[in-house]
N, C-alpha and C positions, 0 to 999 in steps of 0.2 A: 528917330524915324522907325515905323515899324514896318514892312514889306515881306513880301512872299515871292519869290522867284518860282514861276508854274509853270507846268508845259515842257517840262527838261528831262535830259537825260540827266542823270546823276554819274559823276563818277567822284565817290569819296576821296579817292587816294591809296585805299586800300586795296583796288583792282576790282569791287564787285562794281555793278551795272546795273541801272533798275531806274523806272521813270518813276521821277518825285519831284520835290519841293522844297524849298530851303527856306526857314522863316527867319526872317536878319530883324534884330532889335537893336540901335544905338551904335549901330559899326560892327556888333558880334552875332555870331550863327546863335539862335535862338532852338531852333529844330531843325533837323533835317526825314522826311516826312514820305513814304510812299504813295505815288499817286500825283494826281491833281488836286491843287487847292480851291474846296468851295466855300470859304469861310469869310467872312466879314471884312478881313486886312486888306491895305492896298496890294494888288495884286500886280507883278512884272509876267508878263506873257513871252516866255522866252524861245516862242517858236520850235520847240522839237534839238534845240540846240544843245551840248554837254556842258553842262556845268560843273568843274572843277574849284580844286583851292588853285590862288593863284602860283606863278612859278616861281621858284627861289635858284637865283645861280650865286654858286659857292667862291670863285674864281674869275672877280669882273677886275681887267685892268683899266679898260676905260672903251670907249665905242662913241661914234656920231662927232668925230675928231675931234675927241676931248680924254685927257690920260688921267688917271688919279693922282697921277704924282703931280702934277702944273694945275691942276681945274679943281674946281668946285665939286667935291663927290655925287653932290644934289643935282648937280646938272645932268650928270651923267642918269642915275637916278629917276629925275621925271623924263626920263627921252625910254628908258627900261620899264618905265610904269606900262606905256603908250604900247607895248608892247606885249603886255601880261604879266609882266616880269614883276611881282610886287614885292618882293625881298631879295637884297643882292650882298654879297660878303666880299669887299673889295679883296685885292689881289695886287701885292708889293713883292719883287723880285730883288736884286740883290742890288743895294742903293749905296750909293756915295752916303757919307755919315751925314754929311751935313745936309741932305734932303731929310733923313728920316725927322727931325722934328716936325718940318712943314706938315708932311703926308700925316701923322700922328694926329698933331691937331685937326688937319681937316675932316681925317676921318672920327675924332670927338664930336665937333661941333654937327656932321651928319646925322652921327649916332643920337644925338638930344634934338635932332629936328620935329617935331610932332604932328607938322603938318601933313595932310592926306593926297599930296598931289604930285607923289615923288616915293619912287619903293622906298620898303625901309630899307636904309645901311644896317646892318647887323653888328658889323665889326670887321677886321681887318684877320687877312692873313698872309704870314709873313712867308712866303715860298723863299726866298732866301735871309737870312746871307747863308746858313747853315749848307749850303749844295758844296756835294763833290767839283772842285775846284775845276777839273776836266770832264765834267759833266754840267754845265751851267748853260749848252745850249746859247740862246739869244740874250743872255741875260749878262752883264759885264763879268768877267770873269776876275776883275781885278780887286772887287768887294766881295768877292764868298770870302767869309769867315770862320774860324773852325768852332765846334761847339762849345768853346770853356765856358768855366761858372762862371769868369766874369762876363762874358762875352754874352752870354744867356742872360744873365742878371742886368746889362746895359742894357739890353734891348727889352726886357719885361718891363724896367724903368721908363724905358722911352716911349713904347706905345701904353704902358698903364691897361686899365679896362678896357682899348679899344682892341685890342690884339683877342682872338679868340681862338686862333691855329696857328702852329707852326711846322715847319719843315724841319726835321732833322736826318740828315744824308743819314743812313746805316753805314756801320765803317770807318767813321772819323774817328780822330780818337778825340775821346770826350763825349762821345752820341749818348753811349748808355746813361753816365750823367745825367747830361742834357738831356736827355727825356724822362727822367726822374722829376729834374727841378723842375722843368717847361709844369707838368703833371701837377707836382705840388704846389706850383702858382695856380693852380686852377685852369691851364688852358688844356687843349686836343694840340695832340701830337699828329703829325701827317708823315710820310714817308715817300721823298722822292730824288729824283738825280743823285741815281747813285747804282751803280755794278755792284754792292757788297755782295761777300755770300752769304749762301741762306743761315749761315748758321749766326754772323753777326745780324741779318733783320729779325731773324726768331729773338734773341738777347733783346733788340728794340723792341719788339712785340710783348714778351716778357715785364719788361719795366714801363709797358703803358702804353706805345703808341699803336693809335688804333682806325689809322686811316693810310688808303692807300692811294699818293696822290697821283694825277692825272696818269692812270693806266697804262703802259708800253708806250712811253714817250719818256723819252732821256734818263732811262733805266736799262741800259745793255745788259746783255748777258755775258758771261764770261766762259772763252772755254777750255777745261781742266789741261793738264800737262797730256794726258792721251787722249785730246783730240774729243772728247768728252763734254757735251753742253752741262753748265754747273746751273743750278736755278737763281733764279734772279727774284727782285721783291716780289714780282706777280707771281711765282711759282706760287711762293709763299701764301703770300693775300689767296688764293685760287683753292689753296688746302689749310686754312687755318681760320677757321670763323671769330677767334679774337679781332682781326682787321676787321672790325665791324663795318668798313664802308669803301667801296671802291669809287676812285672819282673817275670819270670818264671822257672825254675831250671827241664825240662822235659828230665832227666833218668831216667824215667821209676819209679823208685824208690821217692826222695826226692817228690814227688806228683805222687797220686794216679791217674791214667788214667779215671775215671768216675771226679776225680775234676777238671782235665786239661779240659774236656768236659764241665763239669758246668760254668768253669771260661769266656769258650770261647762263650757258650749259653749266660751267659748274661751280657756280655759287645764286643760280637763281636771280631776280629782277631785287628781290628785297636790300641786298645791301648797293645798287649801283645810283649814284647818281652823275648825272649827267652835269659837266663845269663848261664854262665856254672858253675858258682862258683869250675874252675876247682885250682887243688892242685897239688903238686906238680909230681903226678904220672900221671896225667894224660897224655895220649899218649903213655905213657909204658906198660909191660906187669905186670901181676895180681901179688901181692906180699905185703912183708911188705917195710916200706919206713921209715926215722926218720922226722920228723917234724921240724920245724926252730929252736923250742924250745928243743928239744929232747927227748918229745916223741915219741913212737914207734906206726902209725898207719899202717894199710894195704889197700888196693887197691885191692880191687874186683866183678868183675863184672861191672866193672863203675860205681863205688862210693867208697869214702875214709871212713875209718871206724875206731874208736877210740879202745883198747881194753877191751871197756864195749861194742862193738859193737852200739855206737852212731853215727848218722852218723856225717862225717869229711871233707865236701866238694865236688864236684865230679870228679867224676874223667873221663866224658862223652863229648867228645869234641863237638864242636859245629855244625861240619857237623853230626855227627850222634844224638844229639842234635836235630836238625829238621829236619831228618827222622822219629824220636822216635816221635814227634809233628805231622808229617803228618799221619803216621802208628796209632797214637792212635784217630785222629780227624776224618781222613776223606777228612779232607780239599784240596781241592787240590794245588800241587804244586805251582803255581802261586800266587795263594792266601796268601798260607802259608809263602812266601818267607820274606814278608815284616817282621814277624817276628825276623828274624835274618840282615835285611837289612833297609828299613826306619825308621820304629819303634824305631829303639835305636839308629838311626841316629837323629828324633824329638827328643826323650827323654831328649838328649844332646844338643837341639839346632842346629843343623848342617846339617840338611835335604838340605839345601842351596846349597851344596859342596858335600855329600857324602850320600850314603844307597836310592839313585834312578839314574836311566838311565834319566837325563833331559838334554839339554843344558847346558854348563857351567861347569856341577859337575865332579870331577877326575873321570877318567879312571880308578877307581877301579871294575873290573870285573872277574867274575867266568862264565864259563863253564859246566852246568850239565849234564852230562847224562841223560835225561828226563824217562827211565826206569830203572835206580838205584837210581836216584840222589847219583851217586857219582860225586864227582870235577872232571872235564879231565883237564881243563887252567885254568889258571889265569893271571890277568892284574894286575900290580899296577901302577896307571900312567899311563896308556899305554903301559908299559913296560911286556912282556911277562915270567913270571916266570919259570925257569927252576927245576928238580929236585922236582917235587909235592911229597907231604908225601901222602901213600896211607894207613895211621894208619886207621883202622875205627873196630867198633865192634858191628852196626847196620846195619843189612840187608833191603830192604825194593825195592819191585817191582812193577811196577805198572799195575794193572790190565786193 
């Protein structure tokens, strides 16, 4: 099929702004085009509306009560498409051994899926077992594991190609290692739950790892023998542009709105991308829910909550996700977009193909309403998505 998307606002991904036209041939962006199109093609009249690439979240545990660990990744997947969301990188926390097979295969058999009616799975990332033992947060604390070569080498074994990040605490002993081998398997190194100091995340930083995961969240700080704040991973990520990527968890909640501002002060929009760390509730309405393991968390206000009231993931999908981003920044739409679009498309490697309007890359596209940014369309492929999810529980207008 060959089509023209006309009548739009353009936002590439790159932050520029400018009314154009996107000519899609066969599922891939063919041109992207200033102006209106008066040319012969069939023509899509997309009303004055912003046309982006679609959204990729880097950190999906599961949403529309279904978890990745029990369900079908696909499922979860076309309920994310419905939403914008056309590329997702599941999200596995720290498992009983004898789940990780399951979860492994399902997320294979996602990953080889090819049909166009269901984001694509990406790949898998493995937030733990590697976390600081006393820093695990929601996550069972009785399977963090420390980073040894074998313990690394089991687990590159067991997920195979579908693993494409991992977690390793700074601090452990074996991290450095372990982020040598993780590196020489070919995956990204990520950096979370964990107090180390700055001087063991630099050593991390140093031997490869290059992301920093979900931003001031289960990363304390420690303070020195005279009463003295020591820096913590974000110090780090914050003055050191090897971290090439910050991930960002922006409901409102799990980061405070004057740190989402400091984060973006000083390193700029270019490396942040925005994760949902969503759970199983997310997309549902406020309540309680059971957890994979059986306990009993709740879900509310968007955010999953333990019953010591810790928080448990979120529960903030990702279009309202970067609303809650533009609403606390300032930033403008355009700008801000790359966050939930190239951003976590680099982070992956795949800027190539996917999370920009260039030549070449799929036809995965969203439709904003440029004064709600809500979704109106979406494209996957080229292919026009019917039945859009209209879940949202962020308002946001634009002045």
């Amino acid at each position: 099929m060959h089509i023209v998307l006309s009548n739009a606002i353009v936002w590439p991904g790159d932050g520029r702004e400018f009314e154009g036209s996107v000519v899609v041939r066969d599922g891939v962006i063919e041109q992207v085009l200033p102006g209106r199109y008066a040319g012969p093609l069939l023509t899509v009249d997309c009303g004055g509306l912003a046309i982006s690439p679609g959204m990729i979240d880097l950190m999906m545990l599961g949403g529309f009560n279904r978890s990745v660990l029990r369900d079908d990744p696909l499922e979860i997947a076309r309920e994310y498409l419905r939403l914008g969301v056309t590329a997702v990188q599941l999200c596995v926390g720290t498992l009983p051994p004898d789940s990780q097979r399951g979860v492994a295969e399902n997320a294979r058999r996602a990953m080889d899926y090819a049909g166009d009616d269901a984001a694509e799975v990406l790949g898998v990332y493995l937030e733990g077992p590697f976390q600081q033992p006393e820093l695990t947060g929601a996550s069972l604390r009785q399977f963090a594991l420390p980073p040894s070569r074998e313990n690394v080498a089991r687990v590159l074994d067991e997920f195979g190609p579908a693993v494409t990040m991992i977690n390793v605490a700074p601090g452990l002993p074996g991290a450095l290692e372990a982020v040598r081998q993780i590196r020489a398997a070919g995956k990204i190194v990520a950096m979370a739950h964990s107090d180390a100091p700055a001087e063991a995340v630099l050593a991390c930083v140093e031997a490869g790892a290059t992301v920093l995961g979900h931003a001031w969240d289960n990363n304390p700080g420690r303070i020195g023998d005279s009463g003295v704040q020591q820096p913590t991973l974000e110090h780090v990520a914050l003055t050191d542009e090897r971290v090439r990527f910050i991930h960002l968890i922006c409901d409102g909640t799990h980061v405070h709105p004057v740190i989402v501002r400091l984060t973006l002060r000083c390193r700029g929009v270019e490396p942040l991308c925005l994760v949902t760390d969503a759970v199983i509730r997310a997309g549902c309405p406020d309540g309680p829910y059971a957890s994979d393991d059986g306990r009993t968390f709740t879900k509310q206000h968007g955010v999953g909550r333990t019953d010591t009231g810790w928080l448990a993931g979120s529960a903030l999908l990702l279009p309202d996700q970067f609303r809650t981003f533009v609403s606390i920044t300032g930033l403008p739409p355009a700008q801000a977009v790359r966050t939930v679009t190239l951003n976590p498309a680099a982070c992956l490697g795949l800027d190539h193909r996917i999370g920009v309007l260039a030549p070449g890359c799929r036809a995965d596209l969203i439709a904003w309403d440029p004064a709600t940014l809500r979704v109106r369309r979406v494209w996957r492929a080229g292919r026009e998505i019917a039945g859009l999810s209209d879940f949202h529980e962020v308002k946001w207008t634009a002045e």
